[in-house]
N, C-alpha and C positions, 0 to 999 in steps of 0.2 A: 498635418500630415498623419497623426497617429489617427485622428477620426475615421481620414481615408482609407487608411491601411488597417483599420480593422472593420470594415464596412462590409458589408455584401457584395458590394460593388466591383469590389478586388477579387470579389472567390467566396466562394463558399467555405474553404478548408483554410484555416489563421491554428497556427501553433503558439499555444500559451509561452507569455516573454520566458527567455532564458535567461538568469543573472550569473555572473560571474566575473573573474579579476584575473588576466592577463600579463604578463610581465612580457614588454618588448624590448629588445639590447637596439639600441639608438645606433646606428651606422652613420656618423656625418657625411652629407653631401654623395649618397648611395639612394635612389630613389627604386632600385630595380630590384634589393634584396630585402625583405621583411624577417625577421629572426624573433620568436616568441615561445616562453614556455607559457603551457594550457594544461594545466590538469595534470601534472608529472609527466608531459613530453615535450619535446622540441619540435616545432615544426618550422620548416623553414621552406620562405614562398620567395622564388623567383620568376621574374614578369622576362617572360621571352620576346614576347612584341607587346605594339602598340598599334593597335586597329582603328585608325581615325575615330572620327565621331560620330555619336547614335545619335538621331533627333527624339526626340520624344514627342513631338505634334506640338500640339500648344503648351505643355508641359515644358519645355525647354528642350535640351541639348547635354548630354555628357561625354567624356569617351570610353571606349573602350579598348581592351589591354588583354591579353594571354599569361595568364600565370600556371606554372607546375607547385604541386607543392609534397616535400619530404616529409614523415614524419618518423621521430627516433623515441620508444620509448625509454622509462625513468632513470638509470641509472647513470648514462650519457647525458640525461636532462638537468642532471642535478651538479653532473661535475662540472657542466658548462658555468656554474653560478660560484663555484668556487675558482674557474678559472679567470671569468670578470664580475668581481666582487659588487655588490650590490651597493657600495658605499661609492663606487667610481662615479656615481650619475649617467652610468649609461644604460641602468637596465632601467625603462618606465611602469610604474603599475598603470592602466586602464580598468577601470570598471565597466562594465558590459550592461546592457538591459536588452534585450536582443528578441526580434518577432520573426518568424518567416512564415511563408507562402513557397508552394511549391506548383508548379504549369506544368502540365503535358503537354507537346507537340505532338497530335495528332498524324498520321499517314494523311488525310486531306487536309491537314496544316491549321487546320482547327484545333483551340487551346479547349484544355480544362484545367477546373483547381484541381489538386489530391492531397494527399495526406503527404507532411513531413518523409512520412516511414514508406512510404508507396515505391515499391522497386518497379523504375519504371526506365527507359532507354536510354529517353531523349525529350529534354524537356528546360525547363532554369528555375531557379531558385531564384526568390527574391524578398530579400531582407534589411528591417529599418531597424538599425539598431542605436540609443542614446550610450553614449560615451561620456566618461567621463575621466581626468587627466589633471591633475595638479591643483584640483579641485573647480576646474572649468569643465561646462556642460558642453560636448559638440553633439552634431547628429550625420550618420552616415545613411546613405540610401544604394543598396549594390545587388545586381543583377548578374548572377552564376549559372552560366549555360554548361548543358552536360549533353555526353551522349560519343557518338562520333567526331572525331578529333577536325577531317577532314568539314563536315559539315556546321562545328559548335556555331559560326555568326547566322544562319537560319533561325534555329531554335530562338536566340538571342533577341534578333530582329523582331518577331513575330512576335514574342513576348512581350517584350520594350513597347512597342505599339499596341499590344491587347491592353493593358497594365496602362498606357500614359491615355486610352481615351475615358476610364474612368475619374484618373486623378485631377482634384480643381484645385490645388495649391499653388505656390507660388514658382514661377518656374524656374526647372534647374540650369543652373549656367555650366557650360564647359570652364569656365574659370575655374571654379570651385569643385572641380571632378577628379578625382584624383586618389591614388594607392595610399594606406595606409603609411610607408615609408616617408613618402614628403607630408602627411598630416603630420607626423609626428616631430618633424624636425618643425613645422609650425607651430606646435604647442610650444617645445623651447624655445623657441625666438620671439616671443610676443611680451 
């Protein structure tokens, strides 16, 4: 997957990995709320729907989800860690290694690569990042439509299908598709 995803094939435009360490507060049996500090702030991501499933051609199947997300910086971020103490076992560290790509949507719906930093409408981000949790390695592959609220599964669509007829890996299952909230209660229960 990493061959693919940093290949030509995906795009011309590959942003060098990002590393970093994440602290997530574990919610049992809550798959809709994600809670993590980054870098002295809080952000907190709530999944508003669930938008069936993307095919991705011969690449597999995932689905797709609607998330808002808040963001509070430092000083709120920090009291939250003295209000659930890091000794409770419910905040998790993740380690990060993180690549993205970023696609334009096009007015005739033809995609391009751009840069990371490219201010551009309407268009998704897409990024494969290794994880790591309790000292086990997983790997996430996630597709972030922007643009127009009313329009975002377009951009999406078109993306997911520009992006899966280059990809020859192994294909993705909608079993294993799913929000960081329910990974996380899988790392503890294993």
């Amino acid at each position: 997957m990493i061959n693919w995803f940093q290949s030509e094939r995906a795009g011309a435009q590959l942003e060098l990995p990002e590393e970093r360490e994440d602290l997530y507060l574990y919610a049992a049996g809550c798959e809709y709320l994600n809670i993590k500090l980054r870098e002295e702030r809080l952000e907190v991501k709530w999944r508003q729907a669930e938008l069936g499933e993307l095919s991705f051609g011969n690449a597999g199947e995932g689905k797709a989800e609607k998330w808002v997300k808040w963001i509070c910086e430092a000083p709120p971020a920090q009291s939250l860690i003295t209000a659930v103490p890091m000794e409770t076992g419910e905040w998790m560290r993740v380690k990060k290694s993180r690549m993205q790509r970023q696609y334009q949507v096009l007015s005739d719906e033809s995609i391009i690569s751009v840069p990371m930093d490219a201010e551009i409408n309407q268009g998704c981000t897409v990024e494969l990042t290794q994880l790591n949790v309790n000292g086990e390695a997983w790997w996430s592959l996630a597709f972030e439509a922007f643009g127009e609220d009313e329009n975002l599964i377009t951009p999406l669509h078109e993306v997911v299908e520009w992006v899966a007829k280059t990809y020859r890996g192994l294909p993705v299952q909608t079993a294993s598709s799913y929000g960081y909230p329910k990974w996380l209660s899988m790392t503890l229960n294993r």
